[in-house]
N, C-alpha and C positions, 0 to 999 in steps of 0.2 A: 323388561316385559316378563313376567309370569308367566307358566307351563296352563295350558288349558285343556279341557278335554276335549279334545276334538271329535270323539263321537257324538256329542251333541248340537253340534254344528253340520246343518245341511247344504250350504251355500258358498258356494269359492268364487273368490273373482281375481283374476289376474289380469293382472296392466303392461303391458309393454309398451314402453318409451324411446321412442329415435329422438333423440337432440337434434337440433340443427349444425350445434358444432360440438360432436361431443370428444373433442380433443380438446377444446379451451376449457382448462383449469377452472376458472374462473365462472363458466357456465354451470362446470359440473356441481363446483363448489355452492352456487346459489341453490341449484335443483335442490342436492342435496338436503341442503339446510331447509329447505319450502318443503320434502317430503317429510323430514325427522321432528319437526311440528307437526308437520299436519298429522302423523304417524302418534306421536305423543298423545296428540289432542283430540283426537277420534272417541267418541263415544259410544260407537256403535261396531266396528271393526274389532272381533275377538284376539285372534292370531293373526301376527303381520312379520311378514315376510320381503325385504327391500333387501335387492341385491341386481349384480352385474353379470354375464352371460358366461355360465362355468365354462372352464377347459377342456369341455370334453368334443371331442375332434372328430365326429359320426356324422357318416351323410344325412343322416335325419335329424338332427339337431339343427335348429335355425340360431343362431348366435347373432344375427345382422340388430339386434336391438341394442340402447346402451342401459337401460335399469330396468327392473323385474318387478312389479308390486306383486305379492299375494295375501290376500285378507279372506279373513272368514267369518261367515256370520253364522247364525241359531235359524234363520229361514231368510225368504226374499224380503219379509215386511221390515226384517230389519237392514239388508242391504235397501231398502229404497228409502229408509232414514237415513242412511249413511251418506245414500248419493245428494241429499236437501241441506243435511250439519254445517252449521259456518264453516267448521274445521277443514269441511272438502272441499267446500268454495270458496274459502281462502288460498289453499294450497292452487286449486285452480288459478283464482287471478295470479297470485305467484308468478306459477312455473310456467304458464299453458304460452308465455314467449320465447322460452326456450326448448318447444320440441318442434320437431317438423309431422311427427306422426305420432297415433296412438292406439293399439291394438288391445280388445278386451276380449278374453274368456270368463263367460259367466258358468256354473254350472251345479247342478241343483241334483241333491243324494236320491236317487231312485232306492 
């Protein structure tokens, strides 16, 4: 992935993922693979960011999730092409049987 400039991007979304089992390997491993597609193949998602719950050890830090999306867009018209793209509803039918929960932060540059 390319360095982009993030000042011209108004629109952040982040995803957080509970697995249903997110100790089997083999789960993780499909999730995985169904986000780095879909991640690849995204047209409309500038800056993407997939990851698991740092080490850092603060009462205000919620770590209870097992993977992190962060994507950015140029405005909302383009996050709501993102959310219709085969690429996101692929990765949907995918994964969406391997989580039990799904938490989004949408948030938009004042």
């Amino acid at each position: 992935m390319s360095a982009i400039d993030t000042t011209k991007e108004s629109f952040i979304h982040v995803v957080l993922f509970w697995l249903k089992n997110p100790t089997d390997k083999n789960d993780r491993a499909e999730f995985e693979k169904a986000m780095n597609t879909f991640l690849e193949t995204s047209k409309y998602a500038k800056t993407k960011h997939f990851g698991v719950p740092a080490k850092t050890n603060r009462p205000v830090v919620d770590s209870s999730y097992t993977y992190c999306l962060k994507t950015t867009f140029l405005n909302i018209e383009e996050h709501d092409k993102y959310q219709v793209e085969p690429a996101h509803k692929l990765f949907i039918s995918e994964a969406s049987k391997l989580w039990e929960k799904v938490l989004i932060y949408d948030s938009e540059m004042i």
